[in-house]
N, C-alpha and C positions, 0 to 999 in steps of 0.2 A: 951193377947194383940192382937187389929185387925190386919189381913193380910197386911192391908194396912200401918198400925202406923211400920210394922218390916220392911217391903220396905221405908219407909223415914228414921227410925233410922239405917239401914246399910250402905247406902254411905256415913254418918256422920260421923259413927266408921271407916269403909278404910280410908278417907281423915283425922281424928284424926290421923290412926298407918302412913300413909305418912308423915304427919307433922311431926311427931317424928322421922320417918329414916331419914328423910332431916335434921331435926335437929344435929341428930345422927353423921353424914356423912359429915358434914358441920363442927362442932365443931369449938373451941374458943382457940384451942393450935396453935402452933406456923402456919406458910406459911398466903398468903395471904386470905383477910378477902374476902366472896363472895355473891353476894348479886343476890338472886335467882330471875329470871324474866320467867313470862308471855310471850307468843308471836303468834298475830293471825297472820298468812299469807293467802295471797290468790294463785292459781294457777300457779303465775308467778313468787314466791317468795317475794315479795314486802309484805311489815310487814303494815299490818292495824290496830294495836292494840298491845302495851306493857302495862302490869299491874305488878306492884312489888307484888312479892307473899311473899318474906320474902328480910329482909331489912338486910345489910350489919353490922348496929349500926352506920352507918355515915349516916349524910343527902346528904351533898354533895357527895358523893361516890355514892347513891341510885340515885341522879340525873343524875351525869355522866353515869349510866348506864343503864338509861333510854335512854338520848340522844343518846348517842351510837349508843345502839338494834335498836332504829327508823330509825339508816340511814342505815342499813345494807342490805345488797341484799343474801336471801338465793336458792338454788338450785331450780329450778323449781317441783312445785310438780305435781304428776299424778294422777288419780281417776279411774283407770282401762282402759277400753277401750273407743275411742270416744271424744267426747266436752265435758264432764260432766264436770266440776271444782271443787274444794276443795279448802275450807276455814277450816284448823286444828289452835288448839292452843298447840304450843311445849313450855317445861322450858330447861330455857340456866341458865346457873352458870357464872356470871360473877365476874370473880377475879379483885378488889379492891387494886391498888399497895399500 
């Protein structure tokens, strides 16, 4: 196999064994259900972007915590020294009453 073909088949396999501890960790026994989100912020904390990465098994529950995540204000973030800014993308577990 080319060098190049093993560099695109291995982030594929990490983000497969993730999806399975998240699966793992999350399970379907009893407490509430939680529906794993996406979240870009920028420098100020201010959320420019939610994506459901794994869905609750409710629509409405996925929605509510869509809408949620959007209004939330997170801690300011920092990118070393200076003006520089950072746009990161963090996963939140939001629990589902």
């Amino acid at each position: 196999m080319p060098q190049s073909c093993v560099l695109c088949y291995f982030p594929l396999k990490i983000m497969a064994l993730i999806d399975k501890l998240l699966g793992n960790a999350i399970g379907s026994s009893s407490g509430p259900r939680k529906a794993i989100v996406r979240v870009l912020l920028d420098d100020a904390g201010r959320v420019q972007d939610v994506v459901l990465k794994r869905s609750c098994g409710n629509v409405d529950g996925d929605a509510r915590a869509l809408a949620e995540i959007r209004q939330m204000k997170f801690p300011r973030g920092h990118l070393g020294q200076g003006s520089r800014t950072s746009r990161r993308w963090h996963e939140l577990a939001y629990a589902i009453d």
